[in-house]
N, C-alpha and C positions, 0 to 999 in steps of 0.2 A: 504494500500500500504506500509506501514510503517515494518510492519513485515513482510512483504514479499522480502525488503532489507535482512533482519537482517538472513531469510531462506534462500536467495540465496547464500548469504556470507556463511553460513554454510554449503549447499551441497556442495560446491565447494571448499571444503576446505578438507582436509586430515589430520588436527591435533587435537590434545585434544582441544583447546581453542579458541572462537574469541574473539579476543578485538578488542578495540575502543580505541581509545589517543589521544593525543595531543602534540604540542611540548610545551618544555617548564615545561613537567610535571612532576614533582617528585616522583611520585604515581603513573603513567607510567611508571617510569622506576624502580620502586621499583618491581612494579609488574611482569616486566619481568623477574627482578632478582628473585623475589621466585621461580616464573615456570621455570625458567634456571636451578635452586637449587634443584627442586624434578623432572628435568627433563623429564621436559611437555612439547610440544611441542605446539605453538599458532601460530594463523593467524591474521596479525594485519592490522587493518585499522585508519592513522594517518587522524583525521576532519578536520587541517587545510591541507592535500591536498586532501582532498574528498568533493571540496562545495556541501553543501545543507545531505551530507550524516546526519549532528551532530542532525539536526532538526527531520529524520526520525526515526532516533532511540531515541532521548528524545520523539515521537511520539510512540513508539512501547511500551517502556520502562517505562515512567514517570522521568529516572534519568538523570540529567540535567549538572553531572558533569562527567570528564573523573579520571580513564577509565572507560569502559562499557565493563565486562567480562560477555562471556557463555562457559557454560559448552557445547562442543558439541562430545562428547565420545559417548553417548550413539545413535546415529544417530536423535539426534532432538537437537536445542539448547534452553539450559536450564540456564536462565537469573541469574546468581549468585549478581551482583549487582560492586562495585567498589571494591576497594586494601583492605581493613579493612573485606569486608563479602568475596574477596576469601581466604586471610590468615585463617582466624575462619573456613571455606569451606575445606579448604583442614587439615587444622586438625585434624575436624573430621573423615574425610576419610581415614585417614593415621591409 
């Protein structure tokens, strides 16, 4: 059931990226600022107002902290990992 959150969010979304956040996070918002800066567009969903969401995707995922980025460009999403693996992530893309 857990990746089947993580696919819903992605079908229903229209942009290059989903994330996962929280408030408070540095690294959430560092990370919006890169995808702002190479002009990506993201679909975000903040855990503290999604209860119960944090748990299925540390379920789907293993990664326990925020944020939780996917790549979903290519019409599936593809688990890129937090702020440090999308930076290295999209440089090599670039």
């Amino acid at each position: 059931m857990s990746e089947a959150v993580i696919l819903e969010h992605a079908s229903q979304s229209d942009t290059d990226f989903l994330i996962y956040t929280g408030n408070f996070c540095g690294y959430c918002r560092a990370l919006k600022n890169l995808l702002n800066r190479n002009k990506l567009s993201y679909t975000e969903f903040n855990f503290d107002e999604h209860a119960g969401m944090r748990k299925a995707v540390i379920q789907a995922t293993g990664h326990r902290t925020v944020p939780v980025v996917f790549d979903i460009r290519e019409n599936q999403a593809m688990f890129i990992g937090g702020f440090d693996e999308t930076n290295r992530y999209l440089r090599k893309r670039s």
